[in-house]
Structure formats: structure tokens, C-alpha cells
N, C-alpha and C positions, 0 to 999 in steps of 0.2 A: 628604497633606492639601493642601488648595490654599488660597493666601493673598487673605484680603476684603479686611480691612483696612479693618470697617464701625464706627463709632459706635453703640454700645449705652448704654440705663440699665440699670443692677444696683443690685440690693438687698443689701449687703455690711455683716457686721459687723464692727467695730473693738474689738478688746478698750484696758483701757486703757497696755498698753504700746505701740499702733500698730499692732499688727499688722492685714493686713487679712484674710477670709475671704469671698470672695463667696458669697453664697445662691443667686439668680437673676435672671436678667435678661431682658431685653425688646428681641426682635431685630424693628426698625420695620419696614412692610409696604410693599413697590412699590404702586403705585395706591391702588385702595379698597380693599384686605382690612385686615381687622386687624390689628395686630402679635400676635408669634407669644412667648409667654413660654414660657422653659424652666427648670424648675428642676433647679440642679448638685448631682449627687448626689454625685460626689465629685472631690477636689483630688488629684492623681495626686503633683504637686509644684510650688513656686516658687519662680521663681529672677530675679535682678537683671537687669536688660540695662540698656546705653546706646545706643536707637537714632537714628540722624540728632543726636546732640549731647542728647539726653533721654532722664530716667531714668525707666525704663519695669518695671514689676514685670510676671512671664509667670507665668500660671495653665494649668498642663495642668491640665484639666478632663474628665472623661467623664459623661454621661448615658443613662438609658434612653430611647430615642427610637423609639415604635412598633415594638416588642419588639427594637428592633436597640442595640446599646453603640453609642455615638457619643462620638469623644473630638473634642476642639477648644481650642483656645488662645484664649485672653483674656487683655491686656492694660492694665495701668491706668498710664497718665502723670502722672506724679507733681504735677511742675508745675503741669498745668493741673489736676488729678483729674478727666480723663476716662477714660472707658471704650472698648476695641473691642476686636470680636471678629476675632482675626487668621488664625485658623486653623482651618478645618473641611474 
């Protein structure tokens, strides 16, 4: 997989104990094309990390992406609750 380590928005449900599930998200377009939404068909697993001093929750992720499995890592920063897509 090779590392982006791009800013994404997702649409992520929180039950009410915190937990989070992301649905799908919205990877922004270079120039004029439109941003490209993909939705996650499934959470493979998640797990904690602390990167560079911030705690960072890791979504393996896969989708069907024009008939090909595509797996990628997504990243949520707790601190700030941003989003990025770290790994495709």
C-alpha cells in the first residue's frame, strides 16, 4: 500500500457508547474534477495508534472499486476529529 496521508470528510456513525463506524467518505478532486465519494463496504479491523504524540484511531477498510477489492487505511485524530486517508 503506499502512504497519502490526505484529509478526507466521512460520514461516520457513533453509537451511544463512542464507538465510531465510518460509512463513507469523500476523497477531494486535484483541479476541476469533482470529488470522488466512496462508500466502505467493510471495516476489516480497528485499532489505537499514537502517531507523532496524537492519538489516532486506524480503520482497515476494503471496498468494491470498479470490480477490483480495494483495501486502504483511514485514520481518525482524535484531538482534532479529523479525518485522512493514510493508506491506499
Amino acid at each position: 500500500m503506499k502512504r497519502v496521508m490526505r484529509e478526507i470528510d466521512v460520514i461516520a456513525w457513533f453509537d451511544n457508547e463512542g464507538n465510531i463506524t465510518p460509512l463513507k467518505f469523500k476523497l477531494p478532486s486535484e483541479g476541476e474534477a469533482e470529488a470522488i465519494s466512496i462508500k466502505i463496504d467493510q471495516v476489516i479491523h480497528k485499532t489505537m495508534e499514537r502517531f507523532t504524540g496524537k492519538t489516532m484511531i486506524v480503520f482497515e477498510c476494503q471496498t468494491m472499486i470498479e470490480e477490483s477489492l480495494r483495501r486502504y487505511q483511514i485514520k481518525y485524530e482524535v484531538e482534532k476529529q479529523k479525518w485522512f486517508l493514510y493508506k491506499i
